[in-house]
C-alpha positions as CSV (number, residue, x, y, z in Angstrom):
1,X,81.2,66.2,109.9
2,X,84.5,66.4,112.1
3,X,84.7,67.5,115.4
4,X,86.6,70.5,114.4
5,X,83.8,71.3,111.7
6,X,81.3,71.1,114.4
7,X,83.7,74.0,116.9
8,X,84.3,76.2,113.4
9,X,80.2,76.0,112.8
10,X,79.5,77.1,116.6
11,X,82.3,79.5,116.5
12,X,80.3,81.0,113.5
13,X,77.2,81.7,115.6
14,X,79.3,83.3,118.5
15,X,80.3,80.4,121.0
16,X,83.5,81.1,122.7
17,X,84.1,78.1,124.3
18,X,84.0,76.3,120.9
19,X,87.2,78.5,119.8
20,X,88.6,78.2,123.5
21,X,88.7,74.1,122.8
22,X,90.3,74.5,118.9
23,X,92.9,76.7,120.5
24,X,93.2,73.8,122.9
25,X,93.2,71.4,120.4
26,X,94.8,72.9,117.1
27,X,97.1,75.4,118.9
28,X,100.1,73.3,118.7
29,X,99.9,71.9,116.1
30,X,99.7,75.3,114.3
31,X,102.4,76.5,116.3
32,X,104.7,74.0,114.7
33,X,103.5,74.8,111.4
34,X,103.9,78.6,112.0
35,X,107.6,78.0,113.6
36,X,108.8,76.0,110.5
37,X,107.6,78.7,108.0
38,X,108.9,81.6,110.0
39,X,111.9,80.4,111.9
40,X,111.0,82.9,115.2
41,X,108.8,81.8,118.0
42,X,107.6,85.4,118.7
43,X,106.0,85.8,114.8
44,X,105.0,82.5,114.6
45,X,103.2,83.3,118.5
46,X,102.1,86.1,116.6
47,X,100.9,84.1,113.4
48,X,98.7,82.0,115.4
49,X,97.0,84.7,117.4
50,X,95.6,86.7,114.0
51,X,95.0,82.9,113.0
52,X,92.3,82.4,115.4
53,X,90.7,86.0,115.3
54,X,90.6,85.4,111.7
55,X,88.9,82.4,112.5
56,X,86.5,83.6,114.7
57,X,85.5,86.4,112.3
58,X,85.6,84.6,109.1
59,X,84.0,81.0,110.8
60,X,80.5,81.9,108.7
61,X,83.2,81.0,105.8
62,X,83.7,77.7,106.6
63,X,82.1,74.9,104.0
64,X,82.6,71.4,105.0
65,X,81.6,70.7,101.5
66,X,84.8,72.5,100.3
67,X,87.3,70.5,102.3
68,X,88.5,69.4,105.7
69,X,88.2,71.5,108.5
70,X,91.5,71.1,109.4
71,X,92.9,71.9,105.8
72,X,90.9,75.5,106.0
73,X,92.5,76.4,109.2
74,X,95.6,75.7,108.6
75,X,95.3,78.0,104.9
76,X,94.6,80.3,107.2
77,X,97.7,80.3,109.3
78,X,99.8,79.8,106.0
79,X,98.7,83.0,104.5
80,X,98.4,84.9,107.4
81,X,102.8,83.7,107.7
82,X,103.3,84.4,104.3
83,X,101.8,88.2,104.9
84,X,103.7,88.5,107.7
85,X,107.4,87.2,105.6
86,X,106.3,89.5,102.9
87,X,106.0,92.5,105.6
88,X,109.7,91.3,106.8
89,X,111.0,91.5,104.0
90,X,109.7,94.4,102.7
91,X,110.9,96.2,106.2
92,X,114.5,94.5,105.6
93,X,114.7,96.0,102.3
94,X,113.5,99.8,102.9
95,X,115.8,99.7,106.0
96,X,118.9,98.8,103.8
97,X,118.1,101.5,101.3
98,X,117.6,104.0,103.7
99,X,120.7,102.9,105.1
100,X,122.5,103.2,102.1
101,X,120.6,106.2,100.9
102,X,122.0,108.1,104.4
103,X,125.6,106.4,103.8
104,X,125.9,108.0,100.3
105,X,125.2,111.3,101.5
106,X,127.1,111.1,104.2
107,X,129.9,110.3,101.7
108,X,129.2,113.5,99.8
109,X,128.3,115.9,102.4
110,X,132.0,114.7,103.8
111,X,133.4,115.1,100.4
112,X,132.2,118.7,100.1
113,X,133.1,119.5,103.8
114,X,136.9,118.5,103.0
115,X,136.9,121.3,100.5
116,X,138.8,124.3,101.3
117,X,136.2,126.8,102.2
118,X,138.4,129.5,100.3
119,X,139.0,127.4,96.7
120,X,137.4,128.8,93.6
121,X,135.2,125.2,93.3
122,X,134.0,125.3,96.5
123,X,132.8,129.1,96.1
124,X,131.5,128.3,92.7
125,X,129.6,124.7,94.5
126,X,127.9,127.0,97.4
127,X,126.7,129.3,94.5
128,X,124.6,126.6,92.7
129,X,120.8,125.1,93.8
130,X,121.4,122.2,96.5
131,X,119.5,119.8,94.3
132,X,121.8,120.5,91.5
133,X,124.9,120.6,94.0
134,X,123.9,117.2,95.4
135,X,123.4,115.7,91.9
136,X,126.9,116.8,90.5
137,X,128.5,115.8,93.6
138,X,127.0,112.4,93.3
139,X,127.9,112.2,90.3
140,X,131.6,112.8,90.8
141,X,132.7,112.0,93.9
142,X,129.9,108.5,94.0
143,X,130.3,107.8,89.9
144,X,126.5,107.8,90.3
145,X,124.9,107.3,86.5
146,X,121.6,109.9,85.8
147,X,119.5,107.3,86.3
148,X,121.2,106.1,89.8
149,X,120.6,109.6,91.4
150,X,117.5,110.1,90.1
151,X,116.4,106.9,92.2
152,X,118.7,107.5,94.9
153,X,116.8,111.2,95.4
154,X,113.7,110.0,93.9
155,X,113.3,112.6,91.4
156,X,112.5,112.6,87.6
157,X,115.5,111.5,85.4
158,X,114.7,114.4,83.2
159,X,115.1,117.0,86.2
160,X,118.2,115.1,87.0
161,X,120.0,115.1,83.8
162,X,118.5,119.0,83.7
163,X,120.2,119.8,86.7
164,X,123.6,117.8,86.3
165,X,123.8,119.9,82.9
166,X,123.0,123.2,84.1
167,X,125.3,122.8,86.9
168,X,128.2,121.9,85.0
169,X,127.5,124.7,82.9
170,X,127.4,127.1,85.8
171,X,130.5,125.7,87.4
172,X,132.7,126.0,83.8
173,X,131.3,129.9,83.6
174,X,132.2,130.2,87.6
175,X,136.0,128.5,87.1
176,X,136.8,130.3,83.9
């Protein structure tokens, strides 16, 4: 059995100093490893820390039979960089559709301010339900599709096309 075995096997039955010599040992190393995959030293400083708790609470894991010691630790810190790029990206991704999300109704809510308050569509507009308002008015001023605005509000297609109908419907009897 490897030295490193031997630390992960004491670490299992609570010996601290065993985990204070692999971080001694295997901290580089792993640092490297967590640099390339993430490209930013403070995630990959991260990566490695939640690497060794997870390998002082999951060290009862540990099968020499099953593969090198090294090999299991270092599955350790891939996964736990992988988790962390999938938690990136996912953070990326809601921040740009909540950025577009408070673009497009900045668009409309501008686009309805810029009516005149006195003209016959804006009166007829004010008159109808926001969520119908805010669906024919990204409809027609963003060329928004049913199914678009029903994502971009996150409500039932049905309710959108509902509403979109109705409205027009309302507006024609309010213009005529």
């Amino acid at each position: 059995m490897s030295e490193l075995a031997e630390r992960i096997k004491a670490c299992a039955k609570g010996d601290r100093a065993a985990l204070r010599a692999i971080m001694y040992t295997e901290g580089s190393r792993l640092l490297g490893i967590a640099i390339r995959m993430l490209r930013r030293r403070d995630l990959a400083e991260d990566a490695v820390q939640e690497c060794f708790v997870s390998l002082w609470r999951k060290a009862h894991q540990f099968d020499a039979n099953r593969g090198a010691a090294q090999g299991w630790l270092t599955t350790i810190l891939r996964n736990q960089c992988l988790t962390m790029l999938r938690k990136e990206s996912w953070e990326i991704a809601e921040d740009a559709e909540t950025l577009e999300r408070r673009q497009d109704e900045d668009i409309v809510m501008d686009a309805y301010g810029r009516l005149d308050a006195n003209s016959d569509l804006r009166r007829c507009l004010d008159r109808l339900e926001p969520p119908k308002r805010i669906a024919i008015l990204q409809a027609y001023v963003l060329g928004y599709t049913h199914g678009e605005i029903s994502g971009r509000i996150q409500a039932p297609l049905g309710s959108v096309k509902a509403w979109v109908r109705r409205g027009l419907i309302a507006l024609r009897e309010c213009l005529s």
